[in-house]
MILUMMAR-980604 format. One record per residue (C-alpha): residue number from 1; x, y, z. Coordinates in nm, 2 decimals, decimal comma, padded with zeros to 4 digits. Layout:
<sites>
    nr       xx       yy       zz
   NUM        X        Y        Z
...
</sites>
This chain:
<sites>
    nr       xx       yy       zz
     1    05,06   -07,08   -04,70
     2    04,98   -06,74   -04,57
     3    04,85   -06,70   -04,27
     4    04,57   -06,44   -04,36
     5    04,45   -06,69   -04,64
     6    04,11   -06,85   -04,60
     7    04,10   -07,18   -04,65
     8    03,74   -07,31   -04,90
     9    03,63   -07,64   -04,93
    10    03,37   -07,70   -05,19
    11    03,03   -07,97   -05,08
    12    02,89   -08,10   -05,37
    13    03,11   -08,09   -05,65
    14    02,86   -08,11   -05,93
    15    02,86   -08,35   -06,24
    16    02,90   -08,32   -06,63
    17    02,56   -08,16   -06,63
    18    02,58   -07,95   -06,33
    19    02,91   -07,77   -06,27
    20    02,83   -07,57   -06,01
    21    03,08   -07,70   -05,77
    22    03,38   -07,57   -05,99
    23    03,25   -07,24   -06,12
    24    03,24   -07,17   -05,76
    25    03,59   -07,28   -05,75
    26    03,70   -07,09   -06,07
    27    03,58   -06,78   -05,92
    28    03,71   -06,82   -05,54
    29    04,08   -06,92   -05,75
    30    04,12   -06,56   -05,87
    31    04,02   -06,41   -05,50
    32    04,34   -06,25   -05,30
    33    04,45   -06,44   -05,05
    34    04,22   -06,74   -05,09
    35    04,25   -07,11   -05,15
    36    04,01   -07,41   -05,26
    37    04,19   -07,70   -05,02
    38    03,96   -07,94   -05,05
    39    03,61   -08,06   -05,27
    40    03,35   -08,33   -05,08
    41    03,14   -08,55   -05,31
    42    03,04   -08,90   -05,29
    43    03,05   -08,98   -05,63
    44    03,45   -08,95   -05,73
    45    03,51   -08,84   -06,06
    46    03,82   -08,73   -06,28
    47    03,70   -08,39   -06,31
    48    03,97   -08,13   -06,34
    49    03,87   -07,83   -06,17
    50    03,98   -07,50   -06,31
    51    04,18   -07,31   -06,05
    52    04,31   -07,01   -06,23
    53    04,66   -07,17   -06,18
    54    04,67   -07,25   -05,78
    55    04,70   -07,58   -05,65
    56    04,39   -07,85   -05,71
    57    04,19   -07,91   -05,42
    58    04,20   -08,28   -05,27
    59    03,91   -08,49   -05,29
    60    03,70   -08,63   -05,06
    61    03,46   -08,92   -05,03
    62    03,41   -08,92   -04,63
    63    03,23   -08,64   -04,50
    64    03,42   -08,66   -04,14
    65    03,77   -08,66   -04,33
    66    03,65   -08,37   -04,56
    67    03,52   -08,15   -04,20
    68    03,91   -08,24   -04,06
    69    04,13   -08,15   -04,31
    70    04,19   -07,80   -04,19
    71    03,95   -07,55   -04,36
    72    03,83   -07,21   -04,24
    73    03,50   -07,16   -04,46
    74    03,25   -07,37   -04,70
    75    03,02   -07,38   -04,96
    76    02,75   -07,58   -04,94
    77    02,62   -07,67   -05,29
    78    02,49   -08,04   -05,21
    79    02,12   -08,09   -05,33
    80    01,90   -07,92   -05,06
    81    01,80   -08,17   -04,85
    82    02,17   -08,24   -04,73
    83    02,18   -07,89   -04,66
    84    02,04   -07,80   -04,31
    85    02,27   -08,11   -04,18
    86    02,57   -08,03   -04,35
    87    02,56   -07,66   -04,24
    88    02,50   -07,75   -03,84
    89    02,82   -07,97   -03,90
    90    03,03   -07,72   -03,98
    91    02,90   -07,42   -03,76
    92    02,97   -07,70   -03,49
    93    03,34   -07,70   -03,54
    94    03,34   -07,32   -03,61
    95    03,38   -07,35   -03,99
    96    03,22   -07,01   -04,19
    97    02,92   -07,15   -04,41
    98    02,83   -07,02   -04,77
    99    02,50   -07,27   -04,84
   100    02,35   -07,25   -05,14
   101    02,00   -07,20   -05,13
   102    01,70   -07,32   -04,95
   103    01,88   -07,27   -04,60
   104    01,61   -07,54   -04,50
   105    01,36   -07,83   -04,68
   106    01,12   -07,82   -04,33
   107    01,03   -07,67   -04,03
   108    01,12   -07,92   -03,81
   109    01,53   -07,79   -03,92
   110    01,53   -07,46   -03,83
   111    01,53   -07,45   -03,45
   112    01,84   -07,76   -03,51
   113    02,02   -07,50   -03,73
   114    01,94   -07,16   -03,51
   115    02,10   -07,32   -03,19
   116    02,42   -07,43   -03,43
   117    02,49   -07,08   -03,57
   118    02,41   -06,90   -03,22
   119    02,67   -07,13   -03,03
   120    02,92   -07,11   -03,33
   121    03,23   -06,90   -03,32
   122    03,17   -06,88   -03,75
   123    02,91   -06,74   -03,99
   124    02,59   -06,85   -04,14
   125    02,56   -06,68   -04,48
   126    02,27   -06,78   -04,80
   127    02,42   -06,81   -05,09
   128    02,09   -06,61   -05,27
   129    02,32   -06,46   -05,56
   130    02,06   -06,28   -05,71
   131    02,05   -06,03   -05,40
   132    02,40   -05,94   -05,56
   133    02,30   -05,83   -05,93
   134    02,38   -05,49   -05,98
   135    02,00   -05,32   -06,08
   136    01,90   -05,47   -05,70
   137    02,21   -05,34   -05,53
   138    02,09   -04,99   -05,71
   139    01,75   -04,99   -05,64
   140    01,83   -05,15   -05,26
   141    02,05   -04,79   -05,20
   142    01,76   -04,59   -05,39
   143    01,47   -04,71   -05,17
   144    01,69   -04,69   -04,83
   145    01,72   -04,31   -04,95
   146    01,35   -04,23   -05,02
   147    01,37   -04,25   -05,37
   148    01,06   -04,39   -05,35
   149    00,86   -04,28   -05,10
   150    00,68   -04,53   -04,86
   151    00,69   -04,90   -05,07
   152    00,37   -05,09   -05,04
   153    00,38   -05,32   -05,32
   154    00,66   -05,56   -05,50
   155    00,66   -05,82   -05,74
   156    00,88   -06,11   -05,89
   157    00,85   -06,35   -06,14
   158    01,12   -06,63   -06,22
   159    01,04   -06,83   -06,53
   160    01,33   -07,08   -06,63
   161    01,23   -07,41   -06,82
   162    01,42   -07,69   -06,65
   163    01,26   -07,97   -06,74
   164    01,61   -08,12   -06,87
   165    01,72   -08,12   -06,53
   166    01,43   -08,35   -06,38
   167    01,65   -08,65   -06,48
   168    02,02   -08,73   -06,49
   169    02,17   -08,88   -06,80
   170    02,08   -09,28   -06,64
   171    01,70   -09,17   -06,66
   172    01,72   -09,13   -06,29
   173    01,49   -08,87   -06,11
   174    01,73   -08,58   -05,96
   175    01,61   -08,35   -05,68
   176    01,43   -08,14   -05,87
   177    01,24   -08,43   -06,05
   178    01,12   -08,52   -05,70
   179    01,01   -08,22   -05,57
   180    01,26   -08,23   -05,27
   181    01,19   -07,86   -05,21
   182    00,88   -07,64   -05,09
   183    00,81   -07,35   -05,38
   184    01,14   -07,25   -05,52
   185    01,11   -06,89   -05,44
   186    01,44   -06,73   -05,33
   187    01,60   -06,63   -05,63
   188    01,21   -06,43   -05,69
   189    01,15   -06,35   -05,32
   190    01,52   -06,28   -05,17
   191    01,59   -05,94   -05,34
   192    01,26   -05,83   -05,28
   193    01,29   -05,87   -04,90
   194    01,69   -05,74   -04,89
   195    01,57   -05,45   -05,11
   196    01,29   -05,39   -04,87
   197    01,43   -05,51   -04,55
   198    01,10   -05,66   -04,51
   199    01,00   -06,03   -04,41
   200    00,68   -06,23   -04,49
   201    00,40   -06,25   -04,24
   202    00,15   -06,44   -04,41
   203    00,16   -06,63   -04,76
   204   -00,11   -06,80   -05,01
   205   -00,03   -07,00   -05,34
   206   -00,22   -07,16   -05,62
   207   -00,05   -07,36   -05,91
   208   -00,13   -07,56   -06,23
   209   -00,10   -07,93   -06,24
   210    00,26   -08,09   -06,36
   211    00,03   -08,32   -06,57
   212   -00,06   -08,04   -06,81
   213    00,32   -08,00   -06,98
   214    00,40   -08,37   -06,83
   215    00,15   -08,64   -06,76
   216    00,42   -08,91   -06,73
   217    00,58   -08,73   -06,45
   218    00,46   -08,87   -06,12
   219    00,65   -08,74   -05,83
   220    00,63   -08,34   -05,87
   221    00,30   -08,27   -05,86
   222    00,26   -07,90   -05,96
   223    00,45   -07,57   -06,12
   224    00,37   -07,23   -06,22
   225    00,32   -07,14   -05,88
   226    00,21   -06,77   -05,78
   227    00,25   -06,65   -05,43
   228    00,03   -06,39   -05,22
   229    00,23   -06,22   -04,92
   230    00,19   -05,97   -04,69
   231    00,52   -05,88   -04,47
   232    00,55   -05,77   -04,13
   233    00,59   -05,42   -04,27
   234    00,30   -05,42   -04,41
   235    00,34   -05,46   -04,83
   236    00,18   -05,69   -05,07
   237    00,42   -05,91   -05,22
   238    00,34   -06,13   -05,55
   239    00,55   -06,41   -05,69
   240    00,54   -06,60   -05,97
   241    00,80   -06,94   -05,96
   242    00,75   -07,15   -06,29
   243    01,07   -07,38   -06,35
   244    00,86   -07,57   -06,63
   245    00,71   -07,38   -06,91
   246    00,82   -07,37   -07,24
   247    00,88   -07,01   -07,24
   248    01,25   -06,81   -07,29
   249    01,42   -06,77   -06,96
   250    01,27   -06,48   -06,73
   251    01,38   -06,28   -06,40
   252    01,18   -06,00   -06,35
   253    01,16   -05,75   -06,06
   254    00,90   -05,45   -05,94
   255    00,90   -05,21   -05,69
   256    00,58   -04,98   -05,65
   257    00,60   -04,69   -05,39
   258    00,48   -04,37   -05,33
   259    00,66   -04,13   -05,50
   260    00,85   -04,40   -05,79
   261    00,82   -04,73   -05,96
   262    01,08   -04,98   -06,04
   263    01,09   -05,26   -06,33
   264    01,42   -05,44   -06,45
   265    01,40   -05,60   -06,79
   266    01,17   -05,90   -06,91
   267    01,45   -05,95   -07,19
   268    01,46   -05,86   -07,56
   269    01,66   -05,61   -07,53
   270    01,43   -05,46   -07,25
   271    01,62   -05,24   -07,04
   272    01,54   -05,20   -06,66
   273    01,35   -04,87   -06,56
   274    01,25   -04,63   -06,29
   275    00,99   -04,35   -06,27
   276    01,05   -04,10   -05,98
   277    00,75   -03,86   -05,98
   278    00,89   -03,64   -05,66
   279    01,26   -03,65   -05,54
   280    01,50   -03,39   -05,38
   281    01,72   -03,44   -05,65
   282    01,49   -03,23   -05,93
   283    01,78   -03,36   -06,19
   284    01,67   -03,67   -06,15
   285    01,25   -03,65   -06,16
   286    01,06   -03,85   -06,42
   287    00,84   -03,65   -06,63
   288    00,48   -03,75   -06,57
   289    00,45   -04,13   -06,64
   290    00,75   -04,18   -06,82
   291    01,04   -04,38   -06,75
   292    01,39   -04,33   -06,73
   293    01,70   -04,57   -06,83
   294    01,82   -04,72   -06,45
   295    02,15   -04,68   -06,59
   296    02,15   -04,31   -06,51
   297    02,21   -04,39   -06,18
   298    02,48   -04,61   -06,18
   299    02,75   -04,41   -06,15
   300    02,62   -04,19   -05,88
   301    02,47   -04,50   -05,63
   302    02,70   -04,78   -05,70
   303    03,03   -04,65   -05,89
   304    03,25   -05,00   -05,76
   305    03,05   -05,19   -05,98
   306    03,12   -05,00   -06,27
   307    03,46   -05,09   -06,38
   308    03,39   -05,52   -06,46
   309    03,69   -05,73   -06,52
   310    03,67   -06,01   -06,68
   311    03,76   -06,23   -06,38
   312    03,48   -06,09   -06,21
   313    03,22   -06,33   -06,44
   314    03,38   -06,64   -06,34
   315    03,14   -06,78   -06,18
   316    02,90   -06,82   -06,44
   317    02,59   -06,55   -06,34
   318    02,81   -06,25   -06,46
   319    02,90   -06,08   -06,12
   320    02,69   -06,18   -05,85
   321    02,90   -06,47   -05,75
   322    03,17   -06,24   -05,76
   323    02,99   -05,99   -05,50
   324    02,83   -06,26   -05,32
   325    03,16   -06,43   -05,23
   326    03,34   -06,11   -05,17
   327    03,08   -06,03   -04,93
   328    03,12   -06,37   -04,73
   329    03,49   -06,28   -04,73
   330    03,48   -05,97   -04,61
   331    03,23   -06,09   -04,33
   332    03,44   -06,35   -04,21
   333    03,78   -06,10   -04,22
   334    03,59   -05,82   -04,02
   335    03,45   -06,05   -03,78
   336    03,10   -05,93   -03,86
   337    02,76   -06,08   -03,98
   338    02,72   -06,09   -04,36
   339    02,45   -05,87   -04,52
   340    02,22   -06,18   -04,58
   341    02,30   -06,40   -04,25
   342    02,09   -06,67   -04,08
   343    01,80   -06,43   -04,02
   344    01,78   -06,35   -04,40
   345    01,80   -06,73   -04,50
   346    01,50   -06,82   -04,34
   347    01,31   -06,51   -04,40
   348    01,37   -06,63   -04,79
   349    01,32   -07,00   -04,70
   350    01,01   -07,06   -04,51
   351    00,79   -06,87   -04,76
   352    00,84   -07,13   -05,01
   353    00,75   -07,44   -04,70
   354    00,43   -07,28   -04,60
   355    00,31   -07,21   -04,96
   356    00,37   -07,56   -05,04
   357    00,13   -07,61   -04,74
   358   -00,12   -07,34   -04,89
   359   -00,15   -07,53   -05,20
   360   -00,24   -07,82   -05,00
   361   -00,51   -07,64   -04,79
   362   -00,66   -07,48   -05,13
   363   -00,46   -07,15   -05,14
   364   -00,54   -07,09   -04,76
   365   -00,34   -06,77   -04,67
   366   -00,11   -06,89   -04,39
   367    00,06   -06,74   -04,10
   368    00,49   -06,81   -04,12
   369    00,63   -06,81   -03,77
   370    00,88   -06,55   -03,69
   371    01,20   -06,76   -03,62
   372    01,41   -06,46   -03,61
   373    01,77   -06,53   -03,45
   374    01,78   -06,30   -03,15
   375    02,06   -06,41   -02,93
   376    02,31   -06,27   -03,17
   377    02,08   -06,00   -03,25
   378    02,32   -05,85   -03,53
   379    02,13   -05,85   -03,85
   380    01,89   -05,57   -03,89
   381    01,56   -05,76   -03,95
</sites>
């Protein structure tokens, strides 16, 4: 093997109705200098995982064998509540971790998982994929220009009717049918806050009761949750998380500032937008209230992203897991913090804890503790 390769192992291989362990492994297969050595599950299977041609990763059943068979750098895609535990164990023995998201179910985790990363020789990074589609990477370099003057408001809303995944094919409840997590709000609140470099301060949420699309279902009690934020910088954040309606599938993201807007696409064809109503660039000014195709700026503010090869969609969200994995790479090759480390996890994480907690106090607006890592200090929020 050569000795600049990186050496993956995959937690949490997935099942016949959750692949996500080897579309991570089909798109880390085609990566230079990079090979998927080994896969931990606990449930062994005779699933063939497509590696582009390199050699199949061994299996594992024993989560001390897995941590010992010589790896460099994880993914962690293991329902959330093995997580937190699974990450400390490999920052512990100085392996790199990718960990899907939340970075933590609780609060009673994080101080557990802060001392792990700050005394480990390797890398924390989320695995918050949408943070890597290309209208947020766009709009992230627009707004760190000016584009759009001073931000004070952003939105979200993630609709995605997953009801089918509340059970496994033996009627059993999976995490998601028992409401294992807080509010699901990192895919909705994480590129808002890397866009933004921004964190929440303070968070409220209301909801609608399960028992209106589901009255049978007894362990998760609501959906359709909306969240109130205010962040330390001082905007107004909204976001909508609804992972039950019977609605087609929905990511939507806004930015209001105060000199632009920003809306991507609610589908049909919808195309995402900005309005810039003073710039230095006059070439690129909105005429009054109108807006203009995003794509205009593409090739000016993120011309690498242009030219998409078909290996770059492996991973099965077109070419976020390609950029999100690159990233991690890179990260771990430069000796350097990713763009979404430890701090960001959490900033994305506890959110969604305390506005489970807000719904439980009636929609009381809560105060979210900063837990920002500061011994390493090398993330910019």
């Amino acid at each position: 093997m050569n000795k600049n390769t990186i050496r993956f192992g995959i937690i949490g291989a997935g099942n016949k109705e959750h692949r996500r362990g080897n579309s991570l492994i089909k798109q880390l297969s085609v990566l230079k200098n990079i090979e998927v050595t080994a896969v931990y599950d606990i449930v062994r299977n005779n699933t063939k995982f497509d590696t582009q041609g390199k050699h199949e990763p061994r299996w594992f059943t024993d989560f001390t064998n897995f941590l010992n068979s010589g790896l460099d750098a994880v993914v962690i895609s293991s329902p959330p509540k093995f997580h937190t535990e699974q990450a400390i164990a490999m920052l512990k023995a100085d392996i790199h971790v990718l960990s899907e998201v939340p970075a933590v179910v609780n609060i009673k985790q994080i101080d557990t998982l802060i001392e792990a990363e700050r005394k480990s020789c390797a890398y924390y990074m989320i695995a918050e994929n949408c943070c890597f589609r290309n209208d947020i990477e766009l709009v992230k370099r627009l707004v760190d220009e000016a584009f759009f003057g001073d931000i004070y408001y952003a939105e979200a809303e993630y609709v995605h009717d997953c009801k089918y995944l509340w059970r496994n094919k033996k009627g059993d409840l999976t995490w998601r049918g028992r409401g294992e997590l807080g509010v699901y709000c990192t895919h909705s609140l994480g590129p808002l806050l890397y866009i933004l470099n921004d964190s929440v301060e303070r968070v409220s949420c209301i909801c609608n009761s399960t028992k209106l699309i589901d009255p049978d279902h007894e362990l998760c009690p609501e959906f359709n949750h909306t969240m109130f934020m205010n962040t330390r910088k001082g905007r107004i954040i909204r976001v909508r998380v609804d992972l039950a309606s019977p609605r087609p599938f929905l990511h939507f993201y806004g930015v209001q500032g105060t000199h632009g807007a920003f809306e991507s696409g609610r589908g049909f064809s919808d195309k995402p937008r900005i309005m810039l109503a003073e710039t230095k660039n006059p070439s690129l000014r909105s005429s009054k209230h109108t807006w203009t195709d995003l794509d205009d700026f593409m090739r000016q503010y993120i011309p690498e992203r242009l030219q998409v090869k078909k290996e770059m969609k492996l991973g099965g969200h077109g070419t976020t897991e390609y950029w999100m994995l690159t990233e991690f790479i890179s990260a771990i090759r430069s000796n350097r913090q990713p763009v979404i480390g430890l701090n960001a996890a959490l900033n994305y994480t506890l959110p969604g804890i305390y506005a489970r907690e807000s719904i439980v106090q009636g929609g009381k607006m809560l105060k979210i503790p900063d837990f920002k890592v500061k011994d390493r200090n090398l993330e910019s929020y």
